[in-house]
PDB file with SEQRES, HELIX, SHEET and CRYST1 records, atoms N, CA, C and O in Angstrom:
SEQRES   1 A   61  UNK UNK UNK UNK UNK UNK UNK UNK UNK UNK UNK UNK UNK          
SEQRES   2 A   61  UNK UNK UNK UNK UNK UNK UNK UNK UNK UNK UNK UNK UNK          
SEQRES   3 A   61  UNK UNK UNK UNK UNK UNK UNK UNK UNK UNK UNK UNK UNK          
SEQRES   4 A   61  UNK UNK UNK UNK UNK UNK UNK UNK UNK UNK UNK UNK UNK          
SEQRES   5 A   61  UNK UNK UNK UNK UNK UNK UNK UNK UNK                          
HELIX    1 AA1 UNK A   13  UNK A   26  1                                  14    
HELIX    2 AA2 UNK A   41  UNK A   48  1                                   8    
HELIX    3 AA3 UNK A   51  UNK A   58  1                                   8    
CRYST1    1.000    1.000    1.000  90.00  90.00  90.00 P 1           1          
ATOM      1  N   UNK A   1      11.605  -9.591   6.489  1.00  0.00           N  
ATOM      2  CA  UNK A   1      10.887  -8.959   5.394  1.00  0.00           C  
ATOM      3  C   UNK A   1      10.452  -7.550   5.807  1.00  0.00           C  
ATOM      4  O   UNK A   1      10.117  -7.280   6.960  1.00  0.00           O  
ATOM      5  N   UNK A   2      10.474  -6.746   4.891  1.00  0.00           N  
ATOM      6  CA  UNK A   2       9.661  -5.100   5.425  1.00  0.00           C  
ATOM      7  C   UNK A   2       8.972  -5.313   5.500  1.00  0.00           C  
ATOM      8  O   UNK A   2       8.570  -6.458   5.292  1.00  0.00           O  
ATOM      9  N   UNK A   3       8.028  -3.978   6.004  1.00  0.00           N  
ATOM     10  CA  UNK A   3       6.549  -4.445   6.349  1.00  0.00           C  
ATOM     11  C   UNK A   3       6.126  -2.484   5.930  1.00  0.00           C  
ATOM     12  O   UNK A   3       4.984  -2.035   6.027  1.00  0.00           O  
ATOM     13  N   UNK A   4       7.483  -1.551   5.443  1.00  0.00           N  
ATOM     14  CA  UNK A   4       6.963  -0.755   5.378  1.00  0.00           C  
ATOM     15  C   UNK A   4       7.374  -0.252   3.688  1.00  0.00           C  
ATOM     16  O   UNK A   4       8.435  -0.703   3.255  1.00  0.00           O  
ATOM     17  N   UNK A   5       6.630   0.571   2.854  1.00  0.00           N  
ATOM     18  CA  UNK A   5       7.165   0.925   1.471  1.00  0.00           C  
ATOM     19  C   UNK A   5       8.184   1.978   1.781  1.00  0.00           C  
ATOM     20  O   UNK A   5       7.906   2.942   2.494  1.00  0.00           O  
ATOM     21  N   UNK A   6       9.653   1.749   1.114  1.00  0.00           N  
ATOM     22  CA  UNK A   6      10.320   2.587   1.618  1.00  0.00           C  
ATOM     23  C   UNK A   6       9.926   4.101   0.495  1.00  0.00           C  
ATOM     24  O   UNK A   6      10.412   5.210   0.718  1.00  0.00           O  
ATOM     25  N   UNK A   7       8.998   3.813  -0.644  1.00  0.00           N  
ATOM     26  CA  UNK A   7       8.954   5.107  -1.232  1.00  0.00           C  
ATOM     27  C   UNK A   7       7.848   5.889  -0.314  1.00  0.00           C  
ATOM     28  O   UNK A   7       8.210   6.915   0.263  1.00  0.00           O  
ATOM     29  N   UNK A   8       6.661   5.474  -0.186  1.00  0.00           N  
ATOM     30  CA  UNK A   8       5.510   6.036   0.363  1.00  0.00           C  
ATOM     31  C   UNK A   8       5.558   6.201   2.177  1.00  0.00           C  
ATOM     32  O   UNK A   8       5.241   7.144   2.902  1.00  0.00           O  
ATOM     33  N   UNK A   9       5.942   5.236   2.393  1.00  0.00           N  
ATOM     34  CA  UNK A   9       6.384   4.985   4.072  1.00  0.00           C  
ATOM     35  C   UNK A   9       5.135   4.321   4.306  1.00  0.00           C  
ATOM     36  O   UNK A   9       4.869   4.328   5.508  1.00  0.00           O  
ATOM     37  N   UNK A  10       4.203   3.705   3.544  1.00  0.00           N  
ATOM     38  CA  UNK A  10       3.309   3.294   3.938  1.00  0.00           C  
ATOM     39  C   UNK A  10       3.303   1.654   4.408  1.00  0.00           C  
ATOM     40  O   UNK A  10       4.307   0.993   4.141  1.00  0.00           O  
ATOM     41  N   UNK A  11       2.093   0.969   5.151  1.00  0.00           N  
ATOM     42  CA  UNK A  11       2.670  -0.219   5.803  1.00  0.00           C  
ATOM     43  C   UNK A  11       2.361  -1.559   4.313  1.00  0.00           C  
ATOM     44  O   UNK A  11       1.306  -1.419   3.694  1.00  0.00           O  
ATOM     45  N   UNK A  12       2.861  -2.169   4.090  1.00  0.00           N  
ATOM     46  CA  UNK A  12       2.373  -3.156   3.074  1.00  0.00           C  
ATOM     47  C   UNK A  12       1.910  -4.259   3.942  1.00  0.00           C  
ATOM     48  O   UNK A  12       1.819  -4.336   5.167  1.00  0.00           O  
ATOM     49  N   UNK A  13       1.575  -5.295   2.759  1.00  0.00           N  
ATOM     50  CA  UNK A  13       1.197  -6.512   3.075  1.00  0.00           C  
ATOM     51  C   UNK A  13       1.802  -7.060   3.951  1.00  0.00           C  
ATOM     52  O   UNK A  13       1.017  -7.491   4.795  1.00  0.00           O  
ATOM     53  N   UNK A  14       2.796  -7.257   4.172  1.00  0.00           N  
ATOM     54  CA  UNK A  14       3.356  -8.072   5.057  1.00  0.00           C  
ATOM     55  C   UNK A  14       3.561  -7.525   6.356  1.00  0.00           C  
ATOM     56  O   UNK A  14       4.232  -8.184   7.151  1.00  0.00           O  
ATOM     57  N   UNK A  15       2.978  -6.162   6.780  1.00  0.00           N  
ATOM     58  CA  UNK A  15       2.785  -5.650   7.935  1.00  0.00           C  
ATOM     59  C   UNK A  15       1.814  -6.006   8.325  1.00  0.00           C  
ATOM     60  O   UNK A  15       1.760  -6.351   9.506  1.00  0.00           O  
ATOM     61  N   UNK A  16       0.205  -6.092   7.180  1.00  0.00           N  
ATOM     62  CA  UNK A  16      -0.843  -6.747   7.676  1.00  0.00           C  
ATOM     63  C   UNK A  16      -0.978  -8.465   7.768  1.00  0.00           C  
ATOM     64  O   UNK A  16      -1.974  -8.834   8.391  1.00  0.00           O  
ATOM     65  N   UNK A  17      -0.498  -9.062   7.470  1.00  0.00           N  
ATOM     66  CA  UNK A  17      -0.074 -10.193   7.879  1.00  0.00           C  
ATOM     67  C   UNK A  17       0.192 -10.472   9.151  1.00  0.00           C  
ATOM     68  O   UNK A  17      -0.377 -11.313   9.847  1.00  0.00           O  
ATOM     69  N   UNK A  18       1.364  -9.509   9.556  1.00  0.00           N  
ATOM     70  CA  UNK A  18       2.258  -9.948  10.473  1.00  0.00           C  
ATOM     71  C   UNK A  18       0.853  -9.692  11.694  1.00  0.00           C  
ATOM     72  O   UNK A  18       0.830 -10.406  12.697  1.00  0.00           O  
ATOM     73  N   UNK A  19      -0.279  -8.597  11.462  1.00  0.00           N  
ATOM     74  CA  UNK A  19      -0.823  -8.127  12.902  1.00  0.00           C  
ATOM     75  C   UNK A  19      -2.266  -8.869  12.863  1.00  0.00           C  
ATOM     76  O   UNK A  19      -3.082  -8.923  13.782  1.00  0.00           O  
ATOM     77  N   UNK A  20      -2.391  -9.525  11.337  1.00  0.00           N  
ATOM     78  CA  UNK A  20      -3.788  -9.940  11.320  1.00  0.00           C  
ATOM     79  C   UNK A  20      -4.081 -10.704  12.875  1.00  0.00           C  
ATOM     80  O   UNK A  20      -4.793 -10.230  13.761  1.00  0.00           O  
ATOM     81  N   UNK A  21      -3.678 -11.400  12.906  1.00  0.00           N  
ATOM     82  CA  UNK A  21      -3.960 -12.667  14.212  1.00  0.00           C  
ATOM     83  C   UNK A  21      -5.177 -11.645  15.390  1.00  0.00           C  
ATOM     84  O   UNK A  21      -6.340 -11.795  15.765  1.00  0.00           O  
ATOM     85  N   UNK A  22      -3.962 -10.512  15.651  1.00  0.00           N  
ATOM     86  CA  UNK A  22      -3.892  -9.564  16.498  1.00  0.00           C  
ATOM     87  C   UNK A  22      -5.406  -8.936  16.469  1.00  0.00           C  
ATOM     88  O   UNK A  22      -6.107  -8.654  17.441  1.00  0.00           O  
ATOM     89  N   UNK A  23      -5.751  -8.779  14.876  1.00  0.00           N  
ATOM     90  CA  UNK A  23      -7.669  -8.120  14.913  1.00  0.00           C  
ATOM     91  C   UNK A  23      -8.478  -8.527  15.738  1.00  0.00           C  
ATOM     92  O   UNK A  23      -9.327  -7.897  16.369  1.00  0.00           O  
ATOM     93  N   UNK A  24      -8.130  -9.993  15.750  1.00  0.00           N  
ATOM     94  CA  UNK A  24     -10.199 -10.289  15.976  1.00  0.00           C  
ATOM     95  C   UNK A  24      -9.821 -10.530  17.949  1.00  0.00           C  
ATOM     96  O   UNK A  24     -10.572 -11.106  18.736  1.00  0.00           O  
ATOM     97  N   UNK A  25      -8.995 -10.135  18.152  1.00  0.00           N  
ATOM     98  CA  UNK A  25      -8.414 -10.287  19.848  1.00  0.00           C  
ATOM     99  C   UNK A  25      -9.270  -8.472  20.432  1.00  0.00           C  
ATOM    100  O   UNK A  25     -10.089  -8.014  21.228  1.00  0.00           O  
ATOM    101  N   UNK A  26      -8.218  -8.019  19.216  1.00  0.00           N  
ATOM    102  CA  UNK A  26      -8.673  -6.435  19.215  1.00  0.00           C  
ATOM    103  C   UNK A  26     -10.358  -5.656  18.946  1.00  0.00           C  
ATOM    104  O   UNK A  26     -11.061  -4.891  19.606  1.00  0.00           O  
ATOM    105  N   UNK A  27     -10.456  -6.207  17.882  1.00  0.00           N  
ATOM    106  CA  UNK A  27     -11.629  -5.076  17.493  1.00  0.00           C  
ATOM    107  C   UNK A  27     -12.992  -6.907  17.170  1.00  0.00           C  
ATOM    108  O   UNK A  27     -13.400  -7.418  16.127  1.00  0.00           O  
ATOM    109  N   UNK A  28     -13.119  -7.112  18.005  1.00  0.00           N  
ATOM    110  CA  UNK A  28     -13.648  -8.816  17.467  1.00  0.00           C  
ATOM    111  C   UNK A  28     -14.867  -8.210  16.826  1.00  0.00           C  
ATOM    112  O   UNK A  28     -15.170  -8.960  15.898  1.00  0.00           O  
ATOM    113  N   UNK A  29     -16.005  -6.842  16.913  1.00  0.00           N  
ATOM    114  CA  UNK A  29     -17.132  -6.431  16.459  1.00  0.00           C  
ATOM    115  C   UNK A  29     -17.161  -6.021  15.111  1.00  0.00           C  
ATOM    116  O   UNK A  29     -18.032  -6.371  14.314  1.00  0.00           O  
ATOM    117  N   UNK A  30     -16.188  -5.263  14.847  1.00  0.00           N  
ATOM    118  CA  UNK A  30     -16.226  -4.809  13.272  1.00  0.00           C  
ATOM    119  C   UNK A  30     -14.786  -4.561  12.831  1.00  0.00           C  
ATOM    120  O   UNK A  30     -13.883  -4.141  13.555  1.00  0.00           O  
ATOM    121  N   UNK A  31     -14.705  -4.860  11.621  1.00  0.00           N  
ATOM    122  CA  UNK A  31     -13.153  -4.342  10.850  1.00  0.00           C  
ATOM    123  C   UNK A  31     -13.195  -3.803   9.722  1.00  0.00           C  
ATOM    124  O   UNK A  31     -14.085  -4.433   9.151  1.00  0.00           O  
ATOM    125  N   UNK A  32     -12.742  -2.906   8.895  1.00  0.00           N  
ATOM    126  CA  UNK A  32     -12.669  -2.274   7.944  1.00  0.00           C  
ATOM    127  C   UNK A  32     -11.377  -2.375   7.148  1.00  0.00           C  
ATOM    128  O   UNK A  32     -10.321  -2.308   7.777  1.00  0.00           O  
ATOM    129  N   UNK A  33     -11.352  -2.548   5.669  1.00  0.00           N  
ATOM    130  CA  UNK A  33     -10.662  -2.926   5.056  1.00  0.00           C  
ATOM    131  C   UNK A  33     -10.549  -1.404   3.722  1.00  0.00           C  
ATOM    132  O   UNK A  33     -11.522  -1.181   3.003  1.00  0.00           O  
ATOM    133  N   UNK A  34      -9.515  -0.715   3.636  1.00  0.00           N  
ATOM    134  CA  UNK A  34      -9.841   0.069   2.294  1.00  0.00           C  
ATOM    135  C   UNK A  34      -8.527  -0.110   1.625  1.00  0.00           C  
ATOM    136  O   UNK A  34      -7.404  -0.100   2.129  1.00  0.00           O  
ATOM    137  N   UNK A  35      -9.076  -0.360  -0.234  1.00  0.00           N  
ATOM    138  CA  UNK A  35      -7.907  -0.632  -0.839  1.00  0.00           C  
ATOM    139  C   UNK A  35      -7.724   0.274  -1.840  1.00  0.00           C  
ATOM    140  O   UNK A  35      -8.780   0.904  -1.899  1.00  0.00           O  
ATOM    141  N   UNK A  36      -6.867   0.737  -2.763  1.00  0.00           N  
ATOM    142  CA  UNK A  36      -7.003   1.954  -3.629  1.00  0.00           C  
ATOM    143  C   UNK A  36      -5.938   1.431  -4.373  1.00  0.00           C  
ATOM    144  O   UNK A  36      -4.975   0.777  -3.971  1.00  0.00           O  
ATOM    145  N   UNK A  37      -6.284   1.875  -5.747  1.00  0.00           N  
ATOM    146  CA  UNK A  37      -5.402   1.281  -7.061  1.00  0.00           C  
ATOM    147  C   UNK A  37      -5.647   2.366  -7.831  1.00  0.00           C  
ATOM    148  O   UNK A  37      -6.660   2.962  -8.197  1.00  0.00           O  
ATOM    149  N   UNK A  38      -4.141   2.515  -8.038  1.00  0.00           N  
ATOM    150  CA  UNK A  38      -3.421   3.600  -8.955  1.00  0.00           C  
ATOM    151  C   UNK A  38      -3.865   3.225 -10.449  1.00  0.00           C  
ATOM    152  O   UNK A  38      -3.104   2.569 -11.161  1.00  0.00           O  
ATOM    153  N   UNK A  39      -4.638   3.493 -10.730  1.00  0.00           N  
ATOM    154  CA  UNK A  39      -4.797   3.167 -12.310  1.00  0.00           C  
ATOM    155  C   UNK A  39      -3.859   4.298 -13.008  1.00  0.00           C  
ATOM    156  O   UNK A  39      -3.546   5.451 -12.713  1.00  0.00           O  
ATOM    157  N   UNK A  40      -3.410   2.941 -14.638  1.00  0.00           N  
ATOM    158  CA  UNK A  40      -2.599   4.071 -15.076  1.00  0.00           C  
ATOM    159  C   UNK A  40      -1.119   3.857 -14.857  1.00  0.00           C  
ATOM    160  O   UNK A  40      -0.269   4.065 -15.722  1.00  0.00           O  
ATOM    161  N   UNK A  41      -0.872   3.416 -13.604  1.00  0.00           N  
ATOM    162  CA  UNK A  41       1.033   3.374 -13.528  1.00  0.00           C  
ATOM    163  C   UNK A  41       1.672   2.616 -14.392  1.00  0.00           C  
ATOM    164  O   UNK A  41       2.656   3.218 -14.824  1.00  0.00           O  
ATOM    165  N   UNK A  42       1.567   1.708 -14.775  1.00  0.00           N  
ATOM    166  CA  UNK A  42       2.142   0.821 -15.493  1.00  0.00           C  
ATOM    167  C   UNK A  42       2.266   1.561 -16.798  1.00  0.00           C  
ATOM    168  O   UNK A  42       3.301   1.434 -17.452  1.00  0.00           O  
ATOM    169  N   UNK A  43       0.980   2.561 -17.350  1.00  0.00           N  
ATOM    170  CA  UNK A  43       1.272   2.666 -18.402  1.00  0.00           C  
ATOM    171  C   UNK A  43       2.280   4.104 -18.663  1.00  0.00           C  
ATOM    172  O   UNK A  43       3.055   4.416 -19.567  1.00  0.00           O  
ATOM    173  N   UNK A  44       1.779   4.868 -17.221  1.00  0.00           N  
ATOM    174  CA  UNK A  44       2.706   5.687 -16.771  1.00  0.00           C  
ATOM    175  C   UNK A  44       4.440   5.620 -16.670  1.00  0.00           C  
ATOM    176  O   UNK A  44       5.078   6.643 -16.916  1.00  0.00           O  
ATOM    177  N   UNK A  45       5.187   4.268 -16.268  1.00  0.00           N  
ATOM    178  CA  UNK A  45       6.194   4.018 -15.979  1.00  0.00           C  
ATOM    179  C   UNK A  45       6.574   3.563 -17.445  1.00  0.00           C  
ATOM    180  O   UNK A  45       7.744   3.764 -17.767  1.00  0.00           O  
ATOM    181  N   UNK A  46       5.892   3.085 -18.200  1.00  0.00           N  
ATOM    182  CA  UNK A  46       6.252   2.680 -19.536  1.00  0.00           C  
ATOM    183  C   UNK A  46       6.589   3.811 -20.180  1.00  0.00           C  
ATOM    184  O   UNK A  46       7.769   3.853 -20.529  1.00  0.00           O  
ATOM    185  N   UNK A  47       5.558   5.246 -20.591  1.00  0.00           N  
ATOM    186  CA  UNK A  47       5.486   6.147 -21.590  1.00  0.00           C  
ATOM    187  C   UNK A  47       6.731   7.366 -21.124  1.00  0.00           C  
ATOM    188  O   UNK A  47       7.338   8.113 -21.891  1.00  0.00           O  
ATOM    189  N   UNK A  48       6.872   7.261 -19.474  1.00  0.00           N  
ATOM    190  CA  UNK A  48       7.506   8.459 -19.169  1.00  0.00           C  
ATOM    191  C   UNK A  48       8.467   8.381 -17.526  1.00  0.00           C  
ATOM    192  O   UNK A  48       8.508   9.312 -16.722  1.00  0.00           O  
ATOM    193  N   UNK A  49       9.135   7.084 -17.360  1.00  0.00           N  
ATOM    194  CA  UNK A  49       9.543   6.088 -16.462  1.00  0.00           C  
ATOM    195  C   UNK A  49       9.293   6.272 -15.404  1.00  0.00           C  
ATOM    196  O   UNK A  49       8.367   7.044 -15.151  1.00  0.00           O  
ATOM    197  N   UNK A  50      10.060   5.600 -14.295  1.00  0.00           N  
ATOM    198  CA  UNK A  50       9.555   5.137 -13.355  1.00  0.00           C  
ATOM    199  C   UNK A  50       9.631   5.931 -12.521  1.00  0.00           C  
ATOM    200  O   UNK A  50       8.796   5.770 -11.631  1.00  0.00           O  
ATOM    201  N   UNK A  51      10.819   7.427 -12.302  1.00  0.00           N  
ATOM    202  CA  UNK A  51      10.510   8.430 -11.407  1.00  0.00           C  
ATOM    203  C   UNK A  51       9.161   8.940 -11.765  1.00  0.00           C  
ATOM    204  O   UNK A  51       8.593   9.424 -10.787  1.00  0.00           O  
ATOM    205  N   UNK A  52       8.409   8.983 -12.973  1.00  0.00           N  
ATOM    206  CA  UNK A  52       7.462   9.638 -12.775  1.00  0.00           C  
ATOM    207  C   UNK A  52       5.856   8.562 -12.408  1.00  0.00           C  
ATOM    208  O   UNK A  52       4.651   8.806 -12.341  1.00  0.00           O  
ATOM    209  N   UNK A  53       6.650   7.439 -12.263  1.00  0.00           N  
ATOM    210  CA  UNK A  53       5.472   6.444 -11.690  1.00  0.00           C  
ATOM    211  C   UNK A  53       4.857   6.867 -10.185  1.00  0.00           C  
ATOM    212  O   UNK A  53       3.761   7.171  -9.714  1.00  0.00           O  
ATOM    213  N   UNK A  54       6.629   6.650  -9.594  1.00  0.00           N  
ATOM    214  CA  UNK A  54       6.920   7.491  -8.514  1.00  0.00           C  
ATOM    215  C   UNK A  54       6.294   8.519  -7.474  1.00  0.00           C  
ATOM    216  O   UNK A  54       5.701   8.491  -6.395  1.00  0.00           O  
ATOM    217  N   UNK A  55       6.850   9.626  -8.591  1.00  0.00           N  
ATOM    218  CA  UNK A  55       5.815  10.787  -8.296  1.00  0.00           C  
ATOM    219  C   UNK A  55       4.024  10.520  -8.146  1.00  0.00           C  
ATOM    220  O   UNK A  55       3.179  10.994  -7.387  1.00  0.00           O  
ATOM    221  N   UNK A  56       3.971   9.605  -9.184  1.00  0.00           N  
ATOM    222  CA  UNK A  56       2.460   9.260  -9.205  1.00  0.00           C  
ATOM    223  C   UNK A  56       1.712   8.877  -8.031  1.00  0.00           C  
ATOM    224  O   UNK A  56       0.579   9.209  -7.682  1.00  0.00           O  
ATOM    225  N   UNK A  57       2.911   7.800  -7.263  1.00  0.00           N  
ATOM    226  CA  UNK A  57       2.740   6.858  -6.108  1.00  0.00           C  
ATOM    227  C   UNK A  57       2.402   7.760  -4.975  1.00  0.00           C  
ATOM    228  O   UNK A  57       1.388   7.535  -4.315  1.00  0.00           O  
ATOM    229  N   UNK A  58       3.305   8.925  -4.662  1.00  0.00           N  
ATOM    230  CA  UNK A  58       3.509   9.718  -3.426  1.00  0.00           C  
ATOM    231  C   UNK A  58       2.191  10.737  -3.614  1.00  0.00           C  
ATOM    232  O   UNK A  58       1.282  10.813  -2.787  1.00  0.00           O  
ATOM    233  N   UNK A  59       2.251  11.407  -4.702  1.00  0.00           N  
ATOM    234  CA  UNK A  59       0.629  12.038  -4.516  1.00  0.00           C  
ATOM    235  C   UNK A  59      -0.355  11.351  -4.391  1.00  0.00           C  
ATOM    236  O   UNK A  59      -1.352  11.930  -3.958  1.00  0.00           O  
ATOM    237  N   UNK A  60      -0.468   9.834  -4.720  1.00  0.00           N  
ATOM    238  CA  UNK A  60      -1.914   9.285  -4.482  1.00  0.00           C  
ATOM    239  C   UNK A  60      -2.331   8.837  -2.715  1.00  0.00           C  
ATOM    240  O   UNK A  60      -3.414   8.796  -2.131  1.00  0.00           O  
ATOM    241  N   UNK A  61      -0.782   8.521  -2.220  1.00  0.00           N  
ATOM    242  CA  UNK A  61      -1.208   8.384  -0.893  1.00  0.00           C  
ATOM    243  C   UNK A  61      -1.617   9.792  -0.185  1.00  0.00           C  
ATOM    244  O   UNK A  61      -2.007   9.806   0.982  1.00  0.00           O  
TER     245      UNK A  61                                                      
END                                                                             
């Protein structure tokens, strides 16, 4: 399975999966979690398609 988005290059879910185990070995005191949602794409990819969802995706990271 990837573990990386091939549009953004960013790591997905299944990269954090694969290293969770690996946290609490690593950082056992504190962990931080940040999540961010594109509001809007869906209706974006609907009105004016999906390259420009796209585009949407790469400027938000």
């Amino acid at each position: 399975m990837a573990t990386t988005d091939l549009l953004t290059n960013l790591k997905n879910r299944n990269a954090y999966e694969q290293i969770l185990s690996q946290y609490n070995s690593k950082l056992p005191d504190s962990l931080s979690c940040i999540y961010a949602d594109a509001n809007g794409l869906h209706e974006l990819n609907n009105s004016q398609g999906h390259a420009a969802g796209d585009r949407m995706l790469i400027m938000f990271q």
